[in-house]
mmCIF file of the N, C-alpha and C atoms, coordinates in Angstrom:
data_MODEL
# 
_entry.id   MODEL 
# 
loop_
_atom_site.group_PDB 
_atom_site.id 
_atom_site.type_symbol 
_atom_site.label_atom_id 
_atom_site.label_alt_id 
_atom_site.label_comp_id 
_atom_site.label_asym_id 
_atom_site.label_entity_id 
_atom_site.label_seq_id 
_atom_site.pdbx_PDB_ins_code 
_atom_site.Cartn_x 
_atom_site.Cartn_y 
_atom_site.Cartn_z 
_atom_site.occupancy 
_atom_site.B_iso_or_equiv 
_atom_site.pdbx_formal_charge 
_atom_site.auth_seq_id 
_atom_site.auth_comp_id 
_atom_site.auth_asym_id 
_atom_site.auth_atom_id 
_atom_site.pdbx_PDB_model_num 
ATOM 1   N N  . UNK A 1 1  ? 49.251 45.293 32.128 1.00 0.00 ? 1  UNK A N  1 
ATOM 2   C CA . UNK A 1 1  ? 50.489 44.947 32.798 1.00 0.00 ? 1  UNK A CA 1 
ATOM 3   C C  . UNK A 1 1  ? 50.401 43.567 33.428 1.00 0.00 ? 1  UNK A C  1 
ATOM 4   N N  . UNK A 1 2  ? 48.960 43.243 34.078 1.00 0.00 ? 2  UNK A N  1 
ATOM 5   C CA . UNK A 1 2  ? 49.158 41.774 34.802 1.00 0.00 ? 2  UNK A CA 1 
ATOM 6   C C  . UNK A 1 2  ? 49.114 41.033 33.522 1.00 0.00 ? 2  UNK A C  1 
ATOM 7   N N  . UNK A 1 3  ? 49.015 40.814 32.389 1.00 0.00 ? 3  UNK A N  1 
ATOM 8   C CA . UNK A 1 3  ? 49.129 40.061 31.436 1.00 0.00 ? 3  UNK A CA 1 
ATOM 9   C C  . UNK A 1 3  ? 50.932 40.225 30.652 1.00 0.00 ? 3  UNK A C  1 
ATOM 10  N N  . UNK A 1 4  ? 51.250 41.161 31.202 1.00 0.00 ? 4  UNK A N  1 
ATOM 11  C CA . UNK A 1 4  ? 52.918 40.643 30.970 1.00 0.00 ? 4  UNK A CA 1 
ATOM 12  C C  . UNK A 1 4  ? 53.843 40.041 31.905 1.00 0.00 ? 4  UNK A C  1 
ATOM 13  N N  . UNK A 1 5  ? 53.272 40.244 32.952 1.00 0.00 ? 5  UNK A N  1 
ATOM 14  C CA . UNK A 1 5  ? 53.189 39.739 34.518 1.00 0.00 ? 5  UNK A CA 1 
ATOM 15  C C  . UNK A 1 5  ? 53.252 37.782 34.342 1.00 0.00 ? 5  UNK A C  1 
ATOM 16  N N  . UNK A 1 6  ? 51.796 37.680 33.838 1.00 0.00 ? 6  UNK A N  1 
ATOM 17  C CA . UNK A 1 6  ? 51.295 36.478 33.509 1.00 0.00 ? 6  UNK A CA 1 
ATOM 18  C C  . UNK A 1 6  ? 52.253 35.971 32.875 1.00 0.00 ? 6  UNK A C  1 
ATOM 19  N N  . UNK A 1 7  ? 52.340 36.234 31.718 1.00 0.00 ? 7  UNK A N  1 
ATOM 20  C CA . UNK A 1 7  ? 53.041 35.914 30.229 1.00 0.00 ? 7  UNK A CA 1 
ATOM 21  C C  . UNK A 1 7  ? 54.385 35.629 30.809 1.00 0.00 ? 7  UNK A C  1 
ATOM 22  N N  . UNK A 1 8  ? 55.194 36.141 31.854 1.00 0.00 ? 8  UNK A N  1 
ATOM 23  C CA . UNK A 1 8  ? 56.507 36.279 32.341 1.00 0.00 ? 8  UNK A CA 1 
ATOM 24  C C  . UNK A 1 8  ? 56.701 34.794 32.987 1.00 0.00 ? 8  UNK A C  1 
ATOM 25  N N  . UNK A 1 9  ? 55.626 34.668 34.036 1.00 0.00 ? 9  UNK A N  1 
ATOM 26  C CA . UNK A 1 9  ? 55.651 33.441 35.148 1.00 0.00 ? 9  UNK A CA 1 
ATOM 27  C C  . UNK A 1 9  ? 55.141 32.219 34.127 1.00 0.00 ? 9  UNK A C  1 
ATOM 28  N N  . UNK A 1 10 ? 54.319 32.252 33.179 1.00 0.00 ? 10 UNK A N  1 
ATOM 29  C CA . UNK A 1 10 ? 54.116 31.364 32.312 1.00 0.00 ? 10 UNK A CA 1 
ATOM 30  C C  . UNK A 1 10 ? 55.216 30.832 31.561 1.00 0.00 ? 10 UNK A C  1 
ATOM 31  N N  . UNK A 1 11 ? 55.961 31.889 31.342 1.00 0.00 ? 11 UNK A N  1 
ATOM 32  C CA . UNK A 1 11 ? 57.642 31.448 30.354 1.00 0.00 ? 11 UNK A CA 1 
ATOM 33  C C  . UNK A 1 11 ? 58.160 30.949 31.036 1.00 0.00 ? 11 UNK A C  1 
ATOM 34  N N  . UNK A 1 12 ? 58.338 31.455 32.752 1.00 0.00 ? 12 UNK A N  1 
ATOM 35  C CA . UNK A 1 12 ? 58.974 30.407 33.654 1.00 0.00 ? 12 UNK A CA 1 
ATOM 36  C C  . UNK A 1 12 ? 59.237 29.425 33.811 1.00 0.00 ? 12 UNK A C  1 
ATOM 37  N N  . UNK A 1 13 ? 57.857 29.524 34.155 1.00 0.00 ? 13 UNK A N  1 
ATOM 38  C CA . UNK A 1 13 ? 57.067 27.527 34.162 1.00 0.00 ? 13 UNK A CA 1 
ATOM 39  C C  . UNK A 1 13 ? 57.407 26.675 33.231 1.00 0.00 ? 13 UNK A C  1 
ATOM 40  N N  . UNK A 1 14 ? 56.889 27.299 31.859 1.00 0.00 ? 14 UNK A N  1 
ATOM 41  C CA . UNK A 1 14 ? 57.827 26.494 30.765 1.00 0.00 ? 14 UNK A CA 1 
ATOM 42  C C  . UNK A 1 14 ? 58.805 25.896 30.438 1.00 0.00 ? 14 UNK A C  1 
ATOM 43  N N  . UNK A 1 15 ? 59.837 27.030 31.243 1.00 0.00 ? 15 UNK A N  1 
ATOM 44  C CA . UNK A 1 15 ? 61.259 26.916 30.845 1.00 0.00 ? 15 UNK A CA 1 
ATOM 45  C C  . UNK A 1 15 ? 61.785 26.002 31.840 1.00 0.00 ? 15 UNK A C  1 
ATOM 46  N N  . UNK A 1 16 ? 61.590 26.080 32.874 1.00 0.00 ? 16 UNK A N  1 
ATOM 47  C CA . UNK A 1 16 ? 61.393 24.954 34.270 1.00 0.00 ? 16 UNK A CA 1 
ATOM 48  C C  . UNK A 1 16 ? 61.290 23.704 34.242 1.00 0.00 ? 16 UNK A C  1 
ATOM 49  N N  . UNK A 1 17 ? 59.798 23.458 33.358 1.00 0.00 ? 17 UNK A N  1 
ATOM 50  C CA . UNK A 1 17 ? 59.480 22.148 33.263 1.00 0.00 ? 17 UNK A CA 1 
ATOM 51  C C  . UNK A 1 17 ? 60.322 21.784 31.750 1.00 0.00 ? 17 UNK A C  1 
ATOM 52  N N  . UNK A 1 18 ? 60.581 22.097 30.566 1.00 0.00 ? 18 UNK A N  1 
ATOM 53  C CA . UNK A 1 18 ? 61.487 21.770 30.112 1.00 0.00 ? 18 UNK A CA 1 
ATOM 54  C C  . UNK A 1 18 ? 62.658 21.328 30.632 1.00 0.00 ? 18 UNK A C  1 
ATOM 55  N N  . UNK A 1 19 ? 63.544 21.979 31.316 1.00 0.00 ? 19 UNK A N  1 
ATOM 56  C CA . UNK A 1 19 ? 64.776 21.573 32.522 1.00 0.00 ? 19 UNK A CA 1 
ATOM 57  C C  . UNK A 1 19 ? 64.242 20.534 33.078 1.00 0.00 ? 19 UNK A C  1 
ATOM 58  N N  . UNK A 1 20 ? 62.875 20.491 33.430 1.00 0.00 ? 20 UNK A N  1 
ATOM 59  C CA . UNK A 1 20 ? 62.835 19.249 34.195 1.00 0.00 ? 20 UNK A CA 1 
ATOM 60  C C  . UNK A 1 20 ? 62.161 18.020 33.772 1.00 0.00 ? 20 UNK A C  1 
ATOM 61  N N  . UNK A 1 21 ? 62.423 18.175 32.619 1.00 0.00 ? 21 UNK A N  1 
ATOM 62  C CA . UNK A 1 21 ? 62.194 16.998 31.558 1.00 0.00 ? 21 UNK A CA 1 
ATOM 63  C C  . UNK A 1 21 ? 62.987 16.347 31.068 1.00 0.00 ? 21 UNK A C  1 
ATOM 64  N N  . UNK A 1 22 ? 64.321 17.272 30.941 1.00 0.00 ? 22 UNK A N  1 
ATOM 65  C CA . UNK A 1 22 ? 65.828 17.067 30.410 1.00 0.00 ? 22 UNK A CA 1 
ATOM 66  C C  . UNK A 1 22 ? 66.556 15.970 31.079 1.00 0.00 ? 22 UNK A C  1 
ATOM 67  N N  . UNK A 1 23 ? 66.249 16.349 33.111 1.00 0.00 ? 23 UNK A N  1 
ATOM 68  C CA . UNK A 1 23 ? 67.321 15.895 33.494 1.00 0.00 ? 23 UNK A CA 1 
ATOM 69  C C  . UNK A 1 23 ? 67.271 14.688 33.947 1.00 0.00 ? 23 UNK A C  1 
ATOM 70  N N  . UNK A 1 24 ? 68.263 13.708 34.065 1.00 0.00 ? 24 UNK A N  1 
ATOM 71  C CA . UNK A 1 24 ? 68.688 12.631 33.841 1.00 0.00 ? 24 UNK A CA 1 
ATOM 72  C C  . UNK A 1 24 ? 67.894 11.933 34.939 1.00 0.00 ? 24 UNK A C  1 
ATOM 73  N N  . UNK A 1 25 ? 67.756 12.533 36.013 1.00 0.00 ? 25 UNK A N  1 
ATOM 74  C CA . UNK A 1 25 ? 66.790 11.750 37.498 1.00 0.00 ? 25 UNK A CA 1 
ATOM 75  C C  . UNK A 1 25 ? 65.611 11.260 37.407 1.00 0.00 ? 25 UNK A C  1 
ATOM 76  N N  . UNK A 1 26 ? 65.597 10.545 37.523 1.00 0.00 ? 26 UNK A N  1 
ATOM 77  C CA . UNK A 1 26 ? 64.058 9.580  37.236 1.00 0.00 ? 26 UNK A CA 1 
ATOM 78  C C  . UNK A 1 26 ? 63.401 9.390  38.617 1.00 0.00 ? 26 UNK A C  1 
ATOM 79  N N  . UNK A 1 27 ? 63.703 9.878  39.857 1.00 0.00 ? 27 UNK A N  1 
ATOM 80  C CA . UNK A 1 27 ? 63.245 9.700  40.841 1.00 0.00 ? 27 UNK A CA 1 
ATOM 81  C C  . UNK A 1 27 ? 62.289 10.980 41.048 1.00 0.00 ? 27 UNK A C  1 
ATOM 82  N N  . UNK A 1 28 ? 60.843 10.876 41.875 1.00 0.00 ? 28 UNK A N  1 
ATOM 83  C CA . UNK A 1 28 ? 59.843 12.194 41.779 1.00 0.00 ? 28 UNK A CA 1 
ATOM 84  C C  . UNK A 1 28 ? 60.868 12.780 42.869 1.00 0.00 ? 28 UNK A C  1 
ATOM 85  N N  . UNK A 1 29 ? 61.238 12.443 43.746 1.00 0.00 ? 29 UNK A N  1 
ATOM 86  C CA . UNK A 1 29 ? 61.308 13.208 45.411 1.00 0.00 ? 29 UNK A CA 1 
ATOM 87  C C  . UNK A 1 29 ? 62.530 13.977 44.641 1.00 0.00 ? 29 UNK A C  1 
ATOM 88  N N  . UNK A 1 30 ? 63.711 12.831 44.195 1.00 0.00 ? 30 UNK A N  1 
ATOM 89  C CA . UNK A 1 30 ? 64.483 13.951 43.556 1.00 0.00 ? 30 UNK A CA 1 
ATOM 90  C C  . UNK A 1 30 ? 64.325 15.046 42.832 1.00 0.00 ? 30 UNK A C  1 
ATOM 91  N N  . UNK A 1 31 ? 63.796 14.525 41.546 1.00 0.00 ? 31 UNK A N  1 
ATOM 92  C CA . UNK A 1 31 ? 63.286 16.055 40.727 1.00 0.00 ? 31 UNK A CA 1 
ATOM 93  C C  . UNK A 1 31 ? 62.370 17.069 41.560 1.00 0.00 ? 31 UNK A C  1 
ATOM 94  N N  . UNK A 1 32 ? 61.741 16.327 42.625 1.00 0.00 ? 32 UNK A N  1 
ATOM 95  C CA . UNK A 1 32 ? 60.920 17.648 43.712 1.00 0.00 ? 32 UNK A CA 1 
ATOM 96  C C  . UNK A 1 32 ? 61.547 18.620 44.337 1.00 0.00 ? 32 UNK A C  1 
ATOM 97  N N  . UNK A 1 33 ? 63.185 17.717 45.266 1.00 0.00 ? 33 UNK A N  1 
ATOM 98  C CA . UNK A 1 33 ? 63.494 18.686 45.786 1.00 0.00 ? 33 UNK A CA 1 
ATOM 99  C C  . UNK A 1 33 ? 64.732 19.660 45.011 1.00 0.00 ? 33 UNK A C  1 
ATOM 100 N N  . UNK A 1 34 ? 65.018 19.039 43.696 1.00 0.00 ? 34 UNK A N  1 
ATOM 101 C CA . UNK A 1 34 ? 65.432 19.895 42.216 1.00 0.00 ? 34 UNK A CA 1 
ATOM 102 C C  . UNK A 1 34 ? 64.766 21.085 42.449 1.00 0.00 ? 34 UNK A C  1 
ATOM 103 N N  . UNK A 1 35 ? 63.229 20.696 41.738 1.00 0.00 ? 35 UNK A N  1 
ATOM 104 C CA . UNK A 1 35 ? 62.356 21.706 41.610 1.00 0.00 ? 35 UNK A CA 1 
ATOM 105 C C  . UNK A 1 35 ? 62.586 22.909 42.260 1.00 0.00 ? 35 UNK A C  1 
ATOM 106 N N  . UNK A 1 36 ? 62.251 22.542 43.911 1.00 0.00 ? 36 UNK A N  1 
ATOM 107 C CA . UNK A 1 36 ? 62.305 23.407 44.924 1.00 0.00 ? 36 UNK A CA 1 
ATOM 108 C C  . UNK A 1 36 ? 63.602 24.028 44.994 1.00 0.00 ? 36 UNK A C  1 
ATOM 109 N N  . UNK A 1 37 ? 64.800 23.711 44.840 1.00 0.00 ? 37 UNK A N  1 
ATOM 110 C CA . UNK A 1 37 ? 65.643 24.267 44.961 1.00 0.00 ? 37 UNK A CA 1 
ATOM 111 C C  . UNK A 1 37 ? 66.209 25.638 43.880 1.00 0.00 ? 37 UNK A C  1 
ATOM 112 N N  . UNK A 1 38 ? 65.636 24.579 42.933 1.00 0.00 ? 38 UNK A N  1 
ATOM 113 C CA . UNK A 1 38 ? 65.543 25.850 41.957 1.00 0.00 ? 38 UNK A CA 1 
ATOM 114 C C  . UNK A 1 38 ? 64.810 27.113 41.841 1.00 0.00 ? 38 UNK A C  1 
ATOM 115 N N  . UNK A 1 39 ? 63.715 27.203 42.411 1.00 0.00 ? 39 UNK A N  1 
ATOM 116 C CA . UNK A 1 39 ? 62.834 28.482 42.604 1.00 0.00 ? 39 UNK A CA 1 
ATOM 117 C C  . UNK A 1 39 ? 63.381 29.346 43.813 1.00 0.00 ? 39 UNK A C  1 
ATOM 118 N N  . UNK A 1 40 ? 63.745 28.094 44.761 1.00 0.00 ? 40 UNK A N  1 
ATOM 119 C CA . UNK A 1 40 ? 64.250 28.985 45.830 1.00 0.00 ? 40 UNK A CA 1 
ATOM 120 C C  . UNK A 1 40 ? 65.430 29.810 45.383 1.00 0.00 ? 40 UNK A C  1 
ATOM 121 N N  . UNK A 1 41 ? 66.343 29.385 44.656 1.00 0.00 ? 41 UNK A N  1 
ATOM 122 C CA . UNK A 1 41 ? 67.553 30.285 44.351 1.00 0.00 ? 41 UNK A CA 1 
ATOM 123 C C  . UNK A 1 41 ? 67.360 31.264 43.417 1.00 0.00 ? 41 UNK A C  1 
ATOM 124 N N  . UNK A 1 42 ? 65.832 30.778 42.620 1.00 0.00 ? 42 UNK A N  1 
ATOM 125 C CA . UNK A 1 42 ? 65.170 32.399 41.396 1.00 0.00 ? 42 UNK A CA 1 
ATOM 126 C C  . UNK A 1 42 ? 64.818 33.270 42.548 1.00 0.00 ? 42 UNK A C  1 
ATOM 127 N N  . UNK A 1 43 ? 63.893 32.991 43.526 1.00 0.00 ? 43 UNK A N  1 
ATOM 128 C CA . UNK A 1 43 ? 63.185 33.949 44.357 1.00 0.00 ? 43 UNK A CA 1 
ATOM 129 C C  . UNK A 1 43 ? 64.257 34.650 45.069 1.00 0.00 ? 43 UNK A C  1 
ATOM 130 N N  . UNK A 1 44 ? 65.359 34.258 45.620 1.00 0.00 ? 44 UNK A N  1 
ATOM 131 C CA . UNK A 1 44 ? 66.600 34.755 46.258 1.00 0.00 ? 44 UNK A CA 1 
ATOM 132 C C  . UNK A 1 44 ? 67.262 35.220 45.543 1.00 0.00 ? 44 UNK A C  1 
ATOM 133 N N  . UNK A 1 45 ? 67.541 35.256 44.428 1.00 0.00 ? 45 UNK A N  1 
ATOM 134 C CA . UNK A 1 45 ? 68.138 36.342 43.476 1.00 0.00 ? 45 UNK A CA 1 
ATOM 135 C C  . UNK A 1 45 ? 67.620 37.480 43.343 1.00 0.00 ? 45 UNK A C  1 
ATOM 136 N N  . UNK A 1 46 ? 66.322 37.493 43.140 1.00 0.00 ? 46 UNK A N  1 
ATOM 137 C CA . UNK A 1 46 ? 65.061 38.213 42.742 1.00 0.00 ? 46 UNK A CA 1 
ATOM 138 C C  . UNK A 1 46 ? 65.004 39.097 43.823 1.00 0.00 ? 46 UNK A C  1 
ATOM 139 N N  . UNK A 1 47 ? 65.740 38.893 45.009 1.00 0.00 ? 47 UNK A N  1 
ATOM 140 C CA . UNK A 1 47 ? 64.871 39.189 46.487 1.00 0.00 ? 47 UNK A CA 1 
ATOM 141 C C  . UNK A 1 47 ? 66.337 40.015 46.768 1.00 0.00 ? 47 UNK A C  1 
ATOM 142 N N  . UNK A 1 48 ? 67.674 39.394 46.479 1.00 0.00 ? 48 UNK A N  1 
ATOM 143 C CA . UNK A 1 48 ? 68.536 40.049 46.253 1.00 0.00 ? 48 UNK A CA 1 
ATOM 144 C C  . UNK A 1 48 ? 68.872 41.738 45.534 1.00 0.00 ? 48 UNK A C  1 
ATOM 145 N N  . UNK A 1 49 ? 68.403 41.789 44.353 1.00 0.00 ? 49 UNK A N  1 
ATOM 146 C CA . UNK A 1 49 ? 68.505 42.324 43.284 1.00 0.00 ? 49 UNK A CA 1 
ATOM 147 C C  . UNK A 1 49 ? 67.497 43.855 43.654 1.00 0.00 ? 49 UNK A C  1 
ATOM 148 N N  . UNK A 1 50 ? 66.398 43.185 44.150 1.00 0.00 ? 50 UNK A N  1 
ATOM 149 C CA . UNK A 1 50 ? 65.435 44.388 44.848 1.00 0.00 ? 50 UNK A CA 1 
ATOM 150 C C  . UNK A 1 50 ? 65.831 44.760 46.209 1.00 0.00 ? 50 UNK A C  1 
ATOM 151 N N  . UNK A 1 51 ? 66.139 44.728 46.684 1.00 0.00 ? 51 UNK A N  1 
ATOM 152 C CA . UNK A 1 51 ? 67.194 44.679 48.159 1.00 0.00 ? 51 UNK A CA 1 
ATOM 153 C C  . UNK A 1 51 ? 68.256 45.727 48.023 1.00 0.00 ? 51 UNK A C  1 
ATOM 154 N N  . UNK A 1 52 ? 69.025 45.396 46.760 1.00 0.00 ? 52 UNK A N  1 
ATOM 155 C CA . UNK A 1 52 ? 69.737 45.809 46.488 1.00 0.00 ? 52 UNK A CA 1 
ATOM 156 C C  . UNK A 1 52 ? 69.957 47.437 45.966 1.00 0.00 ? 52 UNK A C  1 
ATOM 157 N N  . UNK A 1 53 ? 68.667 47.461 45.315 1.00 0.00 ? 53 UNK A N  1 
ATOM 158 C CA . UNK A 1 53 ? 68.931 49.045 44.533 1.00 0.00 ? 53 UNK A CA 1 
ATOM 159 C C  . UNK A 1 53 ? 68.594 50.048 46.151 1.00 0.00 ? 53 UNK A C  1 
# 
């Protein structure tokens, strides 16, 4: 199971840094606080969703 676990947060990451390869900002701080914003609103969904049931 921790290897589908793994395999899950690894696709993440992937899929993440693709997006953040894409986008048009060439500045680090920008794409940083991109970054950050973006996990924060996965983890708050995530945090939502289990909350929820």
């Amino acid at each position: 199971m921790s290897n589908e676990k793994q395999s899950l947060v690894e696709s993440l990451f992937e899929a993440e840094s693709q997006f953040h390869e894409l986008m048009p900002i060439k500045d680090a701080y920008s794409k940083l606080l991109f970054r950050s914003l973006l996990w924060f609103a996965l983890f708050s969904v995530v945090y939502m969703v289990v909350t929820g049931l």
